[in-house]
C-alpha positions as CSV (number, residue, x, y, z in Angstrom):
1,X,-2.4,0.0,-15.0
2,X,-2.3,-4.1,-14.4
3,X,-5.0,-5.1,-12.3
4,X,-4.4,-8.9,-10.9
5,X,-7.4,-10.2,-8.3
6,X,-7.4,-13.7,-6.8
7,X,-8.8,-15.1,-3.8
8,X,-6.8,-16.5,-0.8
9,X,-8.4,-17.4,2.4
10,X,-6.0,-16.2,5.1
11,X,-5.9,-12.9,7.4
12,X,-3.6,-10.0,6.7
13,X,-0.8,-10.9,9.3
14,X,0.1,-13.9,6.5
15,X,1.1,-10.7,4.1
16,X,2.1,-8.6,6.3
17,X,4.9,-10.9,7.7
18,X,5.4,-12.6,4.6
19,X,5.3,-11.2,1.3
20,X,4.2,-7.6,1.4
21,X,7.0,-7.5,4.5
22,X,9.4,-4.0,4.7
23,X,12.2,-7.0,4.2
24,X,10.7,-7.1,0.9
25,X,10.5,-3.7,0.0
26,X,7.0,-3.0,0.7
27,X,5.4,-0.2,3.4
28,X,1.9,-1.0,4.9
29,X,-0.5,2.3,3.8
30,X,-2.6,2.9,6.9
31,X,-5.8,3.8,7.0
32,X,-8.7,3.6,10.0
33,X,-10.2,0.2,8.3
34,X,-7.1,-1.6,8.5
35,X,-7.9,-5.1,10.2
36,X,-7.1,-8.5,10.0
37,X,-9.4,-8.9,7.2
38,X,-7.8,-5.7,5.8
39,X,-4.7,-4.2,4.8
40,X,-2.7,-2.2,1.8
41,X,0.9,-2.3,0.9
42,X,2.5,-0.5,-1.5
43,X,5.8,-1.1,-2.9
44,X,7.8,2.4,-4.2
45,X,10.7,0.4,-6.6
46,X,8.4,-2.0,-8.3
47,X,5.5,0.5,-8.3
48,X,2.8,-2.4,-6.6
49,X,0.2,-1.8,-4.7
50,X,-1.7,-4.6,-2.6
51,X,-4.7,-4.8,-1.0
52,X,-6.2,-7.7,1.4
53,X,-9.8,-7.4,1.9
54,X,-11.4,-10.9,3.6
55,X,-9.2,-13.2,1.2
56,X,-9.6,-10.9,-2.3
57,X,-6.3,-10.0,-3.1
58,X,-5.9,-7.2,-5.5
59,X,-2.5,-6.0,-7.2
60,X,-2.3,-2.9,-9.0
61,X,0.8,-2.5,-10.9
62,X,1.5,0.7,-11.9
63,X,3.5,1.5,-15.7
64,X,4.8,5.0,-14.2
65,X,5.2,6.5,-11.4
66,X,3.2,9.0,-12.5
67,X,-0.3,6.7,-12.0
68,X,1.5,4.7,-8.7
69,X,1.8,8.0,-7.3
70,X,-1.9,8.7,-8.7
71,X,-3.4,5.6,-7.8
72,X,-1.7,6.0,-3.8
73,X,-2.8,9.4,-3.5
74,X,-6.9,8.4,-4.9
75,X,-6.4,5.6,-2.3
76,X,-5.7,8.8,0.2
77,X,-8.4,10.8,-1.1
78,X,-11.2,8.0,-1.2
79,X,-10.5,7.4,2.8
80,X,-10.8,10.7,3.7
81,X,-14.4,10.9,1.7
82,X,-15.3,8.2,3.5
83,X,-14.6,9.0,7.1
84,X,-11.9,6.6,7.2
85,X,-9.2,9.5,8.0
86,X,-5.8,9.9,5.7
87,X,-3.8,7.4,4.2
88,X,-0.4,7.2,5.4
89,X,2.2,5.4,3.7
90,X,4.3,3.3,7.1
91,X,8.2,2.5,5.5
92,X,9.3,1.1,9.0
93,X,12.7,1.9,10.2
94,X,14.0,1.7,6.6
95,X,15.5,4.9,5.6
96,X,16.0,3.8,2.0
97,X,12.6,2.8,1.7
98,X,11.3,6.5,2.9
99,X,13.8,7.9,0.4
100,X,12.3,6.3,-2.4
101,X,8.5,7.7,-1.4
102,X,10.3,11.3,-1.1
103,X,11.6,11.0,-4.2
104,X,8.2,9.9,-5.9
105,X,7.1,13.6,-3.8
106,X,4.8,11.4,-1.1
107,X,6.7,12.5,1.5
108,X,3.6,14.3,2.7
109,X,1.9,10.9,3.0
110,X,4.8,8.7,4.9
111,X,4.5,8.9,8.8
């Protein structure tokens, strides 16, 4: 897996609304530390997955979707080790979007 950090002072809303936007194919992965100073999005075509954490920007791009599936699903795993509660995958009103996670088999993580 590609591992890409920068840094880019902002809050989450500027991804959010912006690039990692459902317009744009991604879904926000919810967990109990999401903030504006923290957020993940995960996108099920190009197999991305992007986390904000106080202006580090991390993208992990998966080869397969053997290791996005197994990257999403240790991004579950960790937050429920560490009190945070599940990780659920959010893919808006887009029905398209939800079919894609259901056919990767993380229907049991959409909302």
């Amino acid at each position: 897996m590609k591992i890409t950090r920068e840094f880019a002072p902002a809050d989450r809303y500027l991804y959010d609304f912006g690039l990692c936007s459902t317009a744009n194919g991604w879904a926000q992965v919810d967990t109990a530390q999401d903030a504006s100073y923290f957020g993940t999005w995960a996108h099920p075509i190009r197999l991305l997955i992007f986390t904000y954490c106080e202006g580090d920007t991390t993208i992990h791009e998966a080869e397969t979707p053997e290791e996005f599936i197994a990257e999403l699903r240790g991004i579950d795993e960790w937050n429920i080790r560490a009190g945070h509660g599940p990780a659920r995958i959010d893919p808006g009103y887009d029905p398209a979007m939800k079919a894609d996670f259901e056919r990767l088999g993380l229907a049991d993580m959409l909302h």
